[in-house]
MIMILUM-970762 format. One record per residue (C-alpha): residue number from 0; x, y, z. Coordinates in nm, 2 decimals, always signed. Layout:
NODE;NUM;X;Y;Z
...
//
This chain:
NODE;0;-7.64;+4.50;-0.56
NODE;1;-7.54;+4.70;-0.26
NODE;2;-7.15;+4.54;-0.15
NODE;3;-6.97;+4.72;+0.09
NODE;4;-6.57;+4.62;+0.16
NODE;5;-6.41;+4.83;+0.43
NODE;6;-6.06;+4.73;+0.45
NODE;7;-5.78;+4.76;+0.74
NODE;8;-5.52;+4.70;+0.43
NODE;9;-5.49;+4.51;+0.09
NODE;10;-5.50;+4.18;+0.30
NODE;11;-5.77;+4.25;+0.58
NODE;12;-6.15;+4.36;+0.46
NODE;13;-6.50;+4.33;+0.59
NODE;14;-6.71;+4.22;+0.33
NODE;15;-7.07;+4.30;+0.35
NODE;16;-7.34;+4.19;+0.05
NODE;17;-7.68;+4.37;+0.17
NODE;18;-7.90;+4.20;-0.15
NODE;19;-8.08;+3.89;-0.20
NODE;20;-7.78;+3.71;-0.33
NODE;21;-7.44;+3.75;-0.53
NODE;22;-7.32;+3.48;-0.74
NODE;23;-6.96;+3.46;-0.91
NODE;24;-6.73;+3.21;-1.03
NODE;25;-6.42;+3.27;-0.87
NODE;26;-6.03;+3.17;-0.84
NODE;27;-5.83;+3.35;-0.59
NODE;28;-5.46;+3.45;-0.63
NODE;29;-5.44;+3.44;-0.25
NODE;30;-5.51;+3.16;+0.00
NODE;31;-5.86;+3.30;+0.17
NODE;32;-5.96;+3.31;+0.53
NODE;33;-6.26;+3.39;+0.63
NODE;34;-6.52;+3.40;+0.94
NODE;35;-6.84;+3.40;+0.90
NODE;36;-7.04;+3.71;+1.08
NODE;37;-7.42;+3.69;+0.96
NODE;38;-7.57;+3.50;+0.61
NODE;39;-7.46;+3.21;+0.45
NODE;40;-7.27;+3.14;+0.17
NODE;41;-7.26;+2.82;-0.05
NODE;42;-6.94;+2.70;-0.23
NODE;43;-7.01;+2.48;-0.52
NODE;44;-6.67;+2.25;-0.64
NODE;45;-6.66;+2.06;-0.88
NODE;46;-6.71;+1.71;-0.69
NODE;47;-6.81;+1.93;-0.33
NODE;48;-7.09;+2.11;-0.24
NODE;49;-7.03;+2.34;+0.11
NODE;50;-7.26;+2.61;+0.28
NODE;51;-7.12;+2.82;+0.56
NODE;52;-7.28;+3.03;+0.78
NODE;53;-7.28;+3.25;+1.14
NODE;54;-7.01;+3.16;+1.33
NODE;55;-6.83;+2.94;+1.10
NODE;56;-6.46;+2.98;+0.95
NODE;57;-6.30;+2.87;+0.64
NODE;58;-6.01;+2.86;+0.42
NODE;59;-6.00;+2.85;+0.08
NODE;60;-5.67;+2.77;-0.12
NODE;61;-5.56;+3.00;-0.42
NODE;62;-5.59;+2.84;-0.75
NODE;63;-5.94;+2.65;-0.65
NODE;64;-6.23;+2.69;-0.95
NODE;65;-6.55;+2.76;-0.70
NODE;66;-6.88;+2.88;-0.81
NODE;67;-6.98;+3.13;-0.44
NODE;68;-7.26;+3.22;-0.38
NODE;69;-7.36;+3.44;-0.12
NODE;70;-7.71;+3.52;+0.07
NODE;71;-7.83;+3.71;+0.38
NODE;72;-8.04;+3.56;+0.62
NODE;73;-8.25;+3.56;+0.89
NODE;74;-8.28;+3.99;+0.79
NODE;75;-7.93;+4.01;+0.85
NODE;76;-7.66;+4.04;+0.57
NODE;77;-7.39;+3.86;+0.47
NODE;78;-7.08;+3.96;+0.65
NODE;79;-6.78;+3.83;+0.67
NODE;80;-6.41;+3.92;+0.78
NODE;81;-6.18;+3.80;+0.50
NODE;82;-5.81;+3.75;+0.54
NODE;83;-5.58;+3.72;+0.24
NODE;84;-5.28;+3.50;+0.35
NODE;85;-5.05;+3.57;-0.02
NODE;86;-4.78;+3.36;-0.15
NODE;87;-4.52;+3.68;-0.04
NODE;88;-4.63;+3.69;+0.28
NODE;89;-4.66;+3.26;+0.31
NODE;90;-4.29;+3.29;+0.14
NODE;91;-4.18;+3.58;+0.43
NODE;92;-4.32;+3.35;+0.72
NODE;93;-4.20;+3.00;+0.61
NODE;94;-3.83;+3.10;+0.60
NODE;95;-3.72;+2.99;+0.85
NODE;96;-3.91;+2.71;+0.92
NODE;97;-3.77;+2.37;+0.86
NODE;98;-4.05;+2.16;+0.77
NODE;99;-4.03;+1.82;+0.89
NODE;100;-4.19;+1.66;+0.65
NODE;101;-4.17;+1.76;+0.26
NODE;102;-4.51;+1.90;+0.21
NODE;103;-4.74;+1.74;-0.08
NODE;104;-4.95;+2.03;-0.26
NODE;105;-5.31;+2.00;-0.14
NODE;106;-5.64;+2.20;-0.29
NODE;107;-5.92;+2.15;-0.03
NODE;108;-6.18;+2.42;+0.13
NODE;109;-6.08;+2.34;+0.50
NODE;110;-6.34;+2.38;+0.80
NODE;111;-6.25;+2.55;+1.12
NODE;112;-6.60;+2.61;+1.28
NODE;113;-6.58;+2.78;+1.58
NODE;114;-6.27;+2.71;+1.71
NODE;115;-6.19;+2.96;+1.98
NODE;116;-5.80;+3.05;+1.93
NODE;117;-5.88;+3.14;+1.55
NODE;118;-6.24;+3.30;+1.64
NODE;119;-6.11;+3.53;+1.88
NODE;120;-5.78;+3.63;+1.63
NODE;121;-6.04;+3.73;+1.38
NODE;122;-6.29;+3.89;+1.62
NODE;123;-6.03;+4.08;+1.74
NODE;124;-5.98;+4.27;+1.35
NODE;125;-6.39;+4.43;+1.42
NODE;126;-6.27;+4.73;+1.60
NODE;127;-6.01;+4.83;+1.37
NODE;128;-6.28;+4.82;+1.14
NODE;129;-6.42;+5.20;+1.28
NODE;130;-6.12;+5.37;+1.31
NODE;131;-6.08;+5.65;+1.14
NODE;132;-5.73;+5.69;+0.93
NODE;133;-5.46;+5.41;+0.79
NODE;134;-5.43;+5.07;+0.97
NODE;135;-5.07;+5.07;+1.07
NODE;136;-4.91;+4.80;+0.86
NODE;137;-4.67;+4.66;+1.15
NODE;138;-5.03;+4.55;+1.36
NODE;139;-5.20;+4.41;+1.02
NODE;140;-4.87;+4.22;+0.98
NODE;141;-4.88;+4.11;+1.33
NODE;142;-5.26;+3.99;+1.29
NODE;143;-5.20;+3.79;+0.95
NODE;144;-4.86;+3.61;+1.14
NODE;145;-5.07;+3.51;+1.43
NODE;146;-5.35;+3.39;+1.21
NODE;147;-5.12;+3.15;+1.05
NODE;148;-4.96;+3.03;+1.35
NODE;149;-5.29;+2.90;+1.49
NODE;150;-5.39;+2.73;+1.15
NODE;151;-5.05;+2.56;+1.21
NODE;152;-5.12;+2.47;+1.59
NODE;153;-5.46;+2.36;+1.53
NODE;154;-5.42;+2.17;+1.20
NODE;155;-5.10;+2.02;+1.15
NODE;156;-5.15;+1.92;+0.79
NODE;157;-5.23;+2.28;+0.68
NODE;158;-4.89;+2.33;+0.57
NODE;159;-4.92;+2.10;+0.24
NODE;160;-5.15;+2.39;+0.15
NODE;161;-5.01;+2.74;+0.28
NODE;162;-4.62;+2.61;+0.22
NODE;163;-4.70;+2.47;-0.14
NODE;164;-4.59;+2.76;-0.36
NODE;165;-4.56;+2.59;-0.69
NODE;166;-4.76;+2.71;-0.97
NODE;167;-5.02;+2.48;-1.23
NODE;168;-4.78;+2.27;-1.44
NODE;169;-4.91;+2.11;-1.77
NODE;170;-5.20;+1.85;-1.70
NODE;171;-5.47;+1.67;-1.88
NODE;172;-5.67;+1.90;-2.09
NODE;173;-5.94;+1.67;-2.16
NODE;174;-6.00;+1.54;-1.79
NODE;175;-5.95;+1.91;-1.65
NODE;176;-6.24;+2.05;-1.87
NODE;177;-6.42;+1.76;-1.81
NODE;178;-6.44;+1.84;-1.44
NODE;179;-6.43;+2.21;-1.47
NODE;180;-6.67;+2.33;-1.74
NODE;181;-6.94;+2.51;-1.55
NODE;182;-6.71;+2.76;-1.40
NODE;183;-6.72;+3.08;-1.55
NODE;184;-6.31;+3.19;-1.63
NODE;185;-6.16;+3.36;-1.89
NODE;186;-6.00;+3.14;-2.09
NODE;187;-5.63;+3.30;-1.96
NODE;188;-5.75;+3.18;-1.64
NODE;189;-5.84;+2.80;-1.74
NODE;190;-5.46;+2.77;-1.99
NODE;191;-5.31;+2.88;-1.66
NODE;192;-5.45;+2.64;-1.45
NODE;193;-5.37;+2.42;-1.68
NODE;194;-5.01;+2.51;-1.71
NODE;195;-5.01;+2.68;-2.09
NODE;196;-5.04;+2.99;-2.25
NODE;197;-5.34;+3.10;-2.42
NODE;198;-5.25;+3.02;-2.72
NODE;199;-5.12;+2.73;-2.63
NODE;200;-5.48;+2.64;-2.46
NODE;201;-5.70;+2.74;-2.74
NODE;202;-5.45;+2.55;-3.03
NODE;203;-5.48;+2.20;-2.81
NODE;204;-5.85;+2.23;-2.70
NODE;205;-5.91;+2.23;-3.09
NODE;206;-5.70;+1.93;-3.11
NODE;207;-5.88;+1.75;-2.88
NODE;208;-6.23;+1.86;-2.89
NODE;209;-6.24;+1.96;-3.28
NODE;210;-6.41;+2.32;-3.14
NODE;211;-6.37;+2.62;-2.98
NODE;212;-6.40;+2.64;-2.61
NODE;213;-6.66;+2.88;-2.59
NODE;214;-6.89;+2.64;-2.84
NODE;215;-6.75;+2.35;-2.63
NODE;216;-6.86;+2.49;-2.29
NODE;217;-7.21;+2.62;-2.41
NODE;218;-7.31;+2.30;-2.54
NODE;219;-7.17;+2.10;-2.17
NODE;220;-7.37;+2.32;-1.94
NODE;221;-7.71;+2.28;-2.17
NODE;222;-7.66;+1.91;-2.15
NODE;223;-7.56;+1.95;-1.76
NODE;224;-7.88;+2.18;-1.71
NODE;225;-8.15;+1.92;-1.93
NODE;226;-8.02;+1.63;-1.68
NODE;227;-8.08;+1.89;-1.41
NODE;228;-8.44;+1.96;-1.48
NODE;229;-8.52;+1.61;-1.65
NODE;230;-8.40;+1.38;-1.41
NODE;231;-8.35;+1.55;-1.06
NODE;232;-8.72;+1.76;-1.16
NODE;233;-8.51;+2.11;-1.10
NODE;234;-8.63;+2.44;-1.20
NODE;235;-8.46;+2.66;-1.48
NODE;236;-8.40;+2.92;-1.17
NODE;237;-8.25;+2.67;-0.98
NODE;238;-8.02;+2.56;-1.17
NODE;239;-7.89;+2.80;-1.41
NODE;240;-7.62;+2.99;-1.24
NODE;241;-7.49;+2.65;-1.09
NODE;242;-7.44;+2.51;-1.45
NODE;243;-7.23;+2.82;-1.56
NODE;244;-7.48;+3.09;-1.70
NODE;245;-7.52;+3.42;-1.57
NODE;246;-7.84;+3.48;-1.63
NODE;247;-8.20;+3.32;-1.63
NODE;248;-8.31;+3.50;-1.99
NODE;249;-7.99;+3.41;-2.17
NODE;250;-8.02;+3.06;-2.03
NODE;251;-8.34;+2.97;-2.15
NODE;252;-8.25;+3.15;-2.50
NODE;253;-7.97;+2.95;-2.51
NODE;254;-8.18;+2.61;-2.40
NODE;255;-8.42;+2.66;-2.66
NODE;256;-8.16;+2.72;-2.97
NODE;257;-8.00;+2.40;-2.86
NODE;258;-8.32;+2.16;-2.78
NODE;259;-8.60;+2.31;-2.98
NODE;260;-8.80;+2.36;-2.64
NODE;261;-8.77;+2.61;-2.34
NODE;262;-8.64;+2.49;-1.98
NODE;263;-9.01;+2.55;-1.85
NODE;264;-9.15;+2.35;-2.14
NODE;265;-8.94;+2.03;-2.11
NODE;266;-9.18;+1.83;-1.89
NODE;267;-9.43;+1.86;-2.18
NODE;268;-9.21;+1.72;-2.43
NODE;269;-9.07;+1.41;-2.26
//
């Protein structure tokens, strides 16, 4: 896989994937910004389903289980300039700002295709991009500030997600996993996001679901991919990564062990 990140600081990159496609399960630690040069990219949520492409801009909150996948097309690749707006600098900028309203937490991918103010703030970051040397940190400061003061002129609700610095408190286990098994996290990730420890995770998922996780999750994503390929008539290469497996051959390994039969094979069988 040919990726190339050229970044302006820690918080400013151009992202470019040259191969057919890159998959990952991902949860950022940073709200994400991004505008959408060339390719497309599809973000699979748990209950969502978005594809972005040339032109458009998005932002994705921190803390957000996504499967993101990410293709070239039309022979160009998939380049994007990515912004990461972090809690310190969301903290830095909303001190002095007395929020009319309390804000009420929010975790939704937000569209902002084409709008001009926040196109041209972003298109104005490309010719940084070529210069040779470090990116003064006073301009990249400068850049991310106006950034979010045109998310706040343009959409006046996006403060319930970039003011909202609370972190996961203790929810329903049960329902969360129920919702969230396909994604690929380690298991740190998924007892933070659920507001425990590790240990604490692993100790009340065998409480409630009298196994391990990892046995737990295997099983859900086999049973997710046989209704894939039964009833919607998928193929094994369509559906694999989007059920939680990383790749094709230990998929079908996996399939077989648990139903007797390949992926390729179930039509015969039914």
């Amino acid at each position: 896989m040919e990726h190339i990140s050229k970044y302006l600081t820690p918080e400013i990159k151009l992202s470019c994937y040259e191969d057919k496609f890159f998959k990952s399960d991902l949860i950022f630690d940073d709200h994400m910004l991004i505008w959408f040069i060339s390719g497309e990219t599809k973000i699979i949520q748990t209950d969502a389903v978005f594809t972005f492409k040339a032109g458009d801009i998005f932002l994705i909150p921190r803390n957000l289980l996504a499967t993101i996948i990410n293709y070239p097309k039309n022979g160009q690749p998939h380049k994007t300039v990515v912004m990461h707006l972090s809690v310190k600098r969301l903290k830095e900028f909303y001190k002095n700002i007395d929020l009319s309203t309390k804000t009420v937490s929010e975790q939704k991918i937000i569209s902002y295709n084409n709008h001009p103010l926040l196109e041209s703030c972003l298109a104005s970051l490309m010719p940084y991009f070529d210069i040779e040397g470090d990116f003064p940190e006073n301009i990249a400061s400068l850049k991310i500030t106006e950034a979010i003061s045109i998310l706040r002129e343009i959409d006046k609700s996006v403060d319930n997600i970039l003011a909202s610095f609370d972190e996961p408190g203790k929810i329903d286990l049960i329902d969360f996993m129920q919702r969230n098994f396909m994604f690929n996290m380690p298991m740190e990730k998924l007892g933070y996001l659920t507001g425990r420890s590790l240990s604490t995770f692993n100790r009340d998922f065998k409480k409630y679901f009298d196994t391990t996780p990892q046995k737990w999750l295997t099983k859900k994503r086999l049973e997710l991919a046989h209704y894939h390929l039964a009833e919607n008539k998928k193929k094994p290469t369509e559906i694999y990564y989007e059920v939680g497996f990383e790749n094709l051959s230990h998929f079908s390994f996996a399939f077989k062990k648990q139903f007797g039969y390949s992926p390729t094979a179930l039509g015969s069988v039914k």
